[in-house]
N, C-alpha and C positions, 0 to 999 in steps of 0.2 A: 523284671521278668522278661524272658529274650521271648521271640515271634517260636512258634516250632518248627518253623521250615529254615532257621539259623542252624547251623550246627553247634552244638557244644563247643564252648574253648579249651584249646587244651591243654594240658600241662604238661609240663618236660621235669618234673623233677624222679631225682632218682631214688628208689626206695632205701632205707637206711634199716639197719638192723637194730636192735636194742643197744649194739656197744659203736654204734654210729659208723660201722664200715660200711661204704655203699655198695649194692647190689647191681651188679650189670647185667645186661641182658649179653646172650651167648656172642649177638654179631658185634655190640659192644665191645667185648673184651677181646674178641679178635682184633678189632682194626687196632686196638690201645697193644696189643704185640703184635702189631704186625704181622698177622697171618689170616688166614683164608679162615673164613664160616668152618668151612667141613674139614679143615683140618684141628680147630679148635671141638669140633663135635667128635671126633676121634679119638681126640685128647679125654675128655669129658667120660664118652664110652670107656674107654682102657682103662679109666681111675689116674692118669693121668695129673685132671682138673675137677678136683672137689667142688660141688655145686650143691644148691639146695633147689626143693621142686617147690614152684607154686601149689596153692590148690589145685590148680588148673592141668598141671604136670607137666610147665614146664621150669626151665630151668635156670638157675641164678646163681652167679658166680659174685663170693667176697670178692672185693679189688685187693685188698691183703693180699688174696692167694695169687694173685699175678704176679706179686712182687720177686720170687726167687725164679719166673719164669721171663721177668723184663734184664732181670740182673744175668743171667746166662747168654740172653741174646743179647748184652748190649756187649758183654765179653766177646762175642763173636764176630760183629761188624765192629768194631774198633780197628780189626787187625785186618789189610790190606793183603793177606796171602792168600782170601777166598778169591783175586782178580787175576791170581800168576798165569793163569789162562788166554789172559786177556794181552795183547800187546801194548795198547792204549797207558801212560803213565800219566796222561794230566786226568785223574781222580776226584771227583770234590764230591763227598758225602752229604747228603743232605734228608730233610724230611718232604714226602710228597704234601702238595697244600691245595692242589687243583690239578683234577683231570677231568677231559673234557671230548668226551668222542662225539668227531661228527662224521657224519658218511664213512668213506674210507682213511679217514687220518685222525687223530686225534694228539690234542696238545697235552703236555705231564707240565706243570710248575712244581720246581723243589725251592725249599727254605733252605740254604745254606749260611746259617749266622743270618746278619743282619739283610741279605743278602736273595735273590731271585735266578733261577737259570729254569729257563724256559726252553723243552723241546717239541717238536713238530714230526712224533712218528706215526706207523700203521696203527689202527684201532686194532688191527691182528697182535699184533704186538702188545700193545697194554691188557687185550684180554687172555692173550698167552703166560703173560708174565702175572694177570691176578692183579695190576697195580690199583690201590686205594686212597683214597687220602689219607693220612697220619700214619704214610709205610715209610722203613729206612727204604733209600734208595742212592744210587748214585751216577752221579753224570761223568758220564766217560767222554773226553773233548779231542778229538780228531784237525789238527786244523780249521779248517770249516764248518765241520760238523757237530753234535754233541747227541751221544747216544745213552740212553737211559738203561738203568739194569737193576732191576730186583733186588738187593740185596736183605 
């Protein structure tokens, strides 16, 4: 029996449906495609993103139904023509693994393969661009520099 000024432990597991698909919570399934909260709530709203309501009213998305929405985006960033913009050709795609704002600068680490590249920009910047952990992103490499971008 725990003291009552302990708090509860907790548990992280995820609730499972009868035919054992898991149920994510809404910010969940954002970061797992790579998109914003409110843009996944928009989704959700339109009919978009089939969900089921708790008792409580809120909302749970199958991971199943992410599937034909992770398969359209990864069609998308595979292909290098979203950067024709960009002057910069040294390119390396990666998965963001750590961001880390402090004051005015903040660090982004991507996973590229086996592999780490580490940048040093504005906090303006990673909260302009939305970046999270488990986002595609890519490090665009300048000589000296390496600039991070949303993708």
């Amino acid at each position: 029996m725990r003291p009552s000024n302990q708090p509860k432990a907790s548990t992280n597991r995820v609730p499972r449906t009868g035919s054992g698909d898991p149920l994510l919570k809404p910010r969940e399934a954002a970061a797992a495609l790579g998109v914003s909260y409110a843009t996944l709530k928009q989704w959700i709203l339109s009919g978009k993103v089939k969900t089921v309501q708790t008792p409580g009213g809120h909302h749970r998305i199958h991971e199943s139904r992410l599937q034909p929405l992770l398969l359209s985006r990864e069609a998308s960033t595979d292909s290098r023509e979203r950067f024709r913009a960009v002057s910069g050709r040294n390119q390396l795609i990666g998965t963001i693994v750590e961001v880390r704002i402090s004051g005015l600068l903040a660090k982004v680490v991507l996973a590229i393969g086996e592999q780490r590249v580490t940048s040093i920009i504005t906090a303006d910047a990673v909260r302009e661009m939305q970046l999270r952990k488990g986002q595609t992103a890519a490090a665009l490499m300048k000589s000296t520099e390496v600039m991070i971008v949303r993708v």
